[in-house]
N, C-alpha and C positions, 0 to 999 in steps of 0.2 A: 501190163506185165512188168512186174519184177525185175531190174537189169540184176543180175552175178554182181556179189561184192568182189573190186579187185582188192588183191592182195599186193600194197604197194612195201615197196624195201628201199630206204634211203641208206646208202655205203657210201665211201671214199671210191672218187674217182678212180678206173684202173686204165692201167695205158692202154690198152684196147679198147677202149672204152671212148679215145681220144675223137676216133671220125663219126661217132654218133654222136658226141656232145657238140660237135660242126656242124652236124646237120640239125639238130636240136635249135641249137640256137639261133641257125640262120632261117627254120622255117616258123621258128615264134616272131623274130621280130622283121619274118618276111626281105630280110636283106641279109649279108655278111659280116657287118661291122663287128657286131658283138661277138663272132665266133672267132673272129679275128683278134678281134681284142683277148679270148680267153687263150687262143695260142700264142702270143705273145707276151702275155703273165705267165705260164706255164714256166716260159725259159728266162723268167726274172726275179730278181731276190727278193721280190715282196710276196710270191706265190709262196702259201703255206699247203700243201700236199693235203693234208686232213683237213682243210676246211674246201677243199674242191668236191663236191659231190652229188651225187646223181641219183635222180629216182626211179625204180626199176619194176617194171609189171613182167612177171615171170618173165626175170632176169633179162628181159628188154628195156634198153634205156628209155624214158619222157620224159626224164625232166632235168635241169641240173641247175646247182647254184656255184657259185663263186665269193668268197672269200678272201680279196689284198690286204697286204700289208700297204699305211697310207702314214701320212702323219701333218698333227694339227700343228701350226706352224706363228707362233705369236710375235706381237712388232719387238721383241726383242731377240728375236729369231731362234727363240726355245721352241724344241721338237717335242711333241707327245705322240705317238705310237698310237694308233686307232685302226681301225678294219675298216673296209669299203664291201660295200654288199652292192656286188655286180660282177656282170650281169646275172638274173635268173629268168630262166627261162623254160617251159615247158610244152611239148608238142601240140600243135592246134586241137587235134582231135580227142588230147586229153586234159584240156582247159579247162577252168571253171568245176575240179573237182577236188578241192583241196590239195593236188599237189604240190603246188606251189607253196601253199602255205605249210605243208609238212616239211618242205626242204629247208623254208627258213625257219622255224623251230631247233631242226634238227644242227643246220649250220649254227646258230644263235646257243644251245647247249653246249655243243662241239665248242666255239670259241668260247665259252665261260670256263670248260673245262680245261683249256688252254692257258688259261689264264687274261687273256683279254679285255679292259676294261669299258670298251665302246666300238660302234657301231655307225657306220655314217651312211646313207641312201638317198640317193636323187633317183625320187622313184613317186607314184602315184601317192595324192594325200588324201584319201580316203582307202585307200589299201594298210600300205605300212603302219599308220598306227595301230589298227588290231594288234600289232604285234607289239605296240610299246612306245615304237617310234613317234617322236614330236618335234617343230621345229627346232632346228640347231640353232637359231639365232636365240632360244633360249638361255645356253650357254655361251654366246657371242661368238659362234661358230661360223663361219661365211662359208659359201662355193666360191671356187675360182672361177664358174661361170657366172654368168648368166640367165642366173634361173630363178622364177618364183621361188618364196623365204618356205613358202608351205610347200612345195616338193623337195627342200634339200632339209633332210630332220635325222635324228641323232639318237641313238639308244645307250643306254648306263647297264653294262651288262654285269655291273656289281653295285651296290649301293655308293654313292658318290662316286663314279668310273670316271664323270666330269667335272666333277669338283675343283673347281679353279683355271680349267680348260679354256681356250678361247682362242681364238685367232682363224685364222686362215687353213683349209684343206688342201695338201700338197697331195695330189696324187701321182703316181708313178708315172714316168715318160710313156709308157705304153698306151697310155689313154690318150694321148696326142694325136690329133687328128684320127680319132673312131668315130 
């Protein structure tokens, strides 16, 4: 049998919208950190309002992605301005249906139209590149952690976005201890 095609809608974040995207995200990655962390950017100057958003099955939230403000940080302590895609997140029972991958599309346009030149995720390496994403040590890009070179990768959301780019990933205090 056939399942109903749903009809999903990805929008900007609404502040009502705030204690569902909490539970969203605390029951994808089964704990609080991440929902934590996205109330936390919320009330920080790297949160950009249109690139917070959420996917909606008859105007029910499942899904949401995240959008910071980060910046690439080189040894002569020059700042380049870049986005961090995190967290996304999407309800258990609606996983594994392209949600996921509609938000970051949708997030990924949304910041081009922004004007935006790149993209950084410490996220699965066999996921994110569908979208583009490849290691950041291509442009001599680092994490500040501790993390395989193949999970932290780097997208060019304009032709040369990293062109000359390199150094160091500073991200916001708010991801401190998440």
């Amino acid at each position: 049998m056939r399942q109903p095609t749903m009809h999903i809608t990805i929008r900007q974040e609404r502040i009502n919208d705030q204690a569902e995207v909490y539970e969203i995200n605390t029951l994808a990655f089964g704990q609080e950190n991440e929902a934590i962390l996205v109330d936390r950017l919320r009330k920080s100057p790297s949160f950009i309002p249109e690139l917070s958003l959420v996917a909606t099955i008859d105007d029910q939230p499942t899904g949401h992605i995240l959008f910071s403000k980060i910046y690439i940080i080189d040894s002569n302590r020059n700042k380049v301005e870049s986005l961090a895609l995190a967290p996304m997140a999407v309800k258990p029972e609606f996983q594994r249906q392209g949600i996921g991958g509609q938000l970051i599309q949708a997030g990924l346009n949304k910041a081009r139209e922004l004007k935006y030149a790149s993209v950084i995720v410490l996220g699965h390496e066999h996921y994110y590149p569908k979208f583009g994403f490849l290691p950041a040590e291509k442009w001599g890009i680092h994490a500040p952690y501790d993390v395989p070179s193949s999970f932290f990768m780097a997208l060019e959301l304009i032709p040369d976005g990293l062109k000359g780019v390199h150094g160091m990933v500073s991200y916001p205090e708010e991801f401190d201890g998440v």
